[in-house]
N, C-alpha and C positions, 0 to 999 in steps of 0.2 A: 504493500500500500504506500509505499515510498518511506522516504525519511523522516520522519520524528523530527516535530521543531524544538529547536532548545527549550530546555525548562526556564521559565523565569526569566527569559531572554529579554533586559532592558526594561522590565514593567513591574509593578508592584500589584498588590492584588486592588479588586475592586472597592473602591473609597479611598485609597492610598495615593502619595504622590506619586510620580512617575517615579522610577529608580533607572541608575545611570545602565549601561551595559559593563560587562565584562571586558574590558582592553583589553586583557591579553587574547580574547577570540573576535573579536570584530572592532574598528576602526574607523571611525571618521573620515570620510572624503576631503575635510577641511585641512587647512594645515595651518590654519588659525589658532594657536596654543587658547588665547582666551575664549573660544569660541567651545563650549560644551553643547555635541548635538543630545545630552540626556534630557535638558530642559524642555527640548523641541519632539515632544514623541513621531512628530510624522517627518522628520528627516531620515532620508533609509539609511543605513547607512554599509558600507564595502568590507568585502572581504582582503580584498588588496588594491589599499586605498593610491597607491603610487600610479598601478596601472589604467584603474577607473577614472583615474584624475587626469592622467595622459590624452586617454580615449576622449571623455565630456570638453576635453579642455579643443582636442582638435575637431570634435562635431562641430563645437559652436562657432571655431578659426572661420567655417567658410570654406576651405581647402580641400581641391580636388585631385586626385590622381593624375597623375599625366597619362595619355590614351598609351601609351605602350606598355602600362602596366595592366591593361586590360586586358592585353592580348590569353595571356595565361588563365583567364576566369573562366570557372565553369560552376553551370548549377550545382552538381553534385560538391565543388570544392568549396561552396559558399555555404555560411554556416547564418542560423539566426542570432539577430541582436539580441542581447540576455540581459537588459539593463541591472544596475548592482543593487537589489531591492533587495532589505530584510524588513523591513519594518511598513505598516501602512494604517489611514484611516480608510475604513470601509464606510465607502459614498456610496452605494448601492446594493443588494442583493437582486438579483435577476430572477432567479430562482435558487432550488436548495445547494447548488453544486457551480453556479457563477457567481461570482462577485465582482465589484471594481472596485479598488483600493486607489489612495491620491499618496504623494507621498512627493518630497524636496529633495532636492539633491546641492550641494554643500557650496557648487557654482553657478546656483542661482535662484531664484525667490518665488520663481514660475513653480505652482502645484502639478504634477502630470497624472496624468489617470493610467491603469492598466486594468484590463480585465483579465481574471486569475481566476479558472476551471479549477476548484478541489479536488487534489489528487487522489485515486483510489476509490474512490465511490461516482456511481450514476444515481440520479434523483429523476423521479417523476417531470414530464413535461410539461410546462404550460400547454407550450404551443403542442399538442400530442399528434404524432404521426399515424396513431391505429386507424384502422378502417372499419373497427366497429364502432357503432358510437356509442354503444351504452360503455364500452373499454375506453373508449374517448373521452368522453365526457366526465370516467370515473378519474383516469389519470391525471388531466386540469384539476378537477377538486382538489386532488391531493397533492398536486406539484403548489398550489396557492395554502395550501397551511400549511408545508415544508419549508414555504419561503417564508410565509410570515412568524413562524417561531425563530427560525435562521435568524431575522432581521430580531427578534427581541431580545436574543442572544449579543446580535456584535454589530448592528450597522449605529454607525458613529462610533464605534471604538477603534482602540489603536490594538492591529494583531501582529504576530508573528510571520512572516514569510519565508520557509526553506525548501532546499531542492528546488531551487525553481528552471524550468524547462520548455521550450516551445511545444503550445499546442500543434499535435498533429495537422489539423487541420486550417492551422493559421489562424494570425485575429488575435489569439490567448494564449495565456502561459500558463501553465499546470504547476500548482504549487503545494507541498502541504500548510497548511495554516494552524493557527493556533491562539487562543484568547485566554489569556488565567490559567493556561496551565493546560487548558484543553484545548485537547487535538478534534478539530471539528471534525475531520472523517470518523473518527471515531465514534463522538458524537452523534452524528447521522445515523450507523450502522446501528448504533444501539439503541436507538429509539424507531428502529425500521423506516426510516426516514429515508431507505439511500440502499443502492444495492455494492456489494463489492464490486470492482472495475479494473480491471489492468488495462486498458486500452484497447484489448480485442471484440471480437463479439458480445453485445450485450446481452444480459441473459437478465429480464425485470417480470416481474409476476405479474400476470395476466389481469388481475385486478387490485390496483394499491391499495385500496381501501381495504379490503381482508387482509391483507401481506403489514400495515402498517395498524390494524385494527381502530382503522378510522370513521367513526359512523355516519351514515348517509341519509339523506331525506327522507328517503324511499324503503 
C-alpha cells in the first residue's frame, strides 16, 4: 500500500501548536538561517534542499536548452516532474481517494495546488461508470458520504505527504498521506470506505452500500 508517512512528521497533535520538523530528516529549501519554515505549516519543504533549490531557482531563470541538446530526447528517457512536497493544506476533497493540497515553496510566496490520488486504496465514484443504474446510483450515494466524512477528517488541515509519485494516468500524483498520526488509507480501509488498490485491475463490490454497510432510502 506504499510507504508509511512519518510519524509526527513536523505537527503536533490537534489543538496544539504546530511543532518544528526533525533536521536531521528533512530540510528547508530556504537558506535563510533566520527564516524557520516550522512557523509556516504549508511550506513543503525538501529532501535535498541544495538540489530542489538548483532546479526552482533555474525554472523561474527563464532559460532554455539550446536545440542541440534536444536532439538526444526521447519519450521513454523523459521522466515526470516530482515537485519537492512533504507537507500541504488540503483545499479540496474530490472524492474519498483525490485530494488537492496548496503548499509554498521557500522561493516564492505564490500558493500552488496539486492534486494527490491516495495511495493504495480505490473509493467509490461520484461520477460512477456502471451501466446498471440501481449499481449507479448506489455507488454516487456512497462515493458522496466517503467524501464528506474524508472532508470532516482533514480538509483545511495541514497533512503529511510521502512517497510521492506520478499518476499513471497523468494530471496527479499518488501519495501516501497522513493527518495526526493517521494514515488515511488506512483509514478508509477500515471503515470500508475504500477498496485495497495497487494500480492494476480494480476489483470494488458490486454494491457499496452493503460492502460499507451504509443505509439507503429504499
Amino acid at each position: 500500500m506504499g510507504s508509511a508517512c512519518v510519524k509526527g512528521q513536523g505537527r503536533g497533535k490537534k489543538g496544539g501548536k504546530t511543532e518544528g520538523p526533525d533536521k536531521s530528516e528533512v530540510r528547508s529549501t530556504s537558506h535563510d538561517p533566520s527564516h524557520d519554515p516550522s512557523h509556516d505549516p504549508s511550506h513543503s519543504l525538501a529532501h535535498d534542499a541544495s538540489h530542489e533549490h538548483d532546479v526552482m531557482s533555474y525554472l523561474r531563470s527563464g532559460k532554455t536548452i539550446d536545440d542541440d541538446d534536444f536532439t538526444s530526447m526521447t519519450l521513454s528517457s523523459a521522466k515526470p516532474f516530482l515537485p519537492p512536497i512533504t507537507r500541504g493544506k488540503v483545499l479540496k476533497c474530490y472524492d474519498g481517494d483525490t485530494i488537492t493540497i496548496g503548499c509554498r515553496f521557500d522561493w516564492s510566496n505564490q500558493v500552488y495546488k496539486f492534486n494527490i490520488r491516495i495511495a493504495g486504496v480505490d473509493c467509490p465514484e461520484i461520477r460512477s461508470t456502471r451501466k446498471d443504474p440501481i449499481e449507479k446510483a448506489d455507488e454516487k450515494m456512497v462515493a458522496i458520504i466517503v467524501r464528506d466524512e474524508l472532508r470532516k477528517l482533514i480538509m483545511g488541515k495541514i497533512v503529511d505527504i510521502d512517497g510521492l509519485k506520478a499518476d499513471k494516468y497523468g494530471g496527479r500524483y499518488v501519495a501516501d498521506v497522513c493527518y495526526d498520526d493517521i494514515n488515511i488509507s488506512r483509514w478508509l480501509l477500515a471503515r470500508k470506505f475504500a477498496v485495497p488498490y495497487d494500480g492494476g485491475t480494480k476489483l470494488c463490490p458490486k454494491m457499496w452500500s452493503n460492502y460499507a454497510g451504509v443505509k439507503t432510502d429504499s
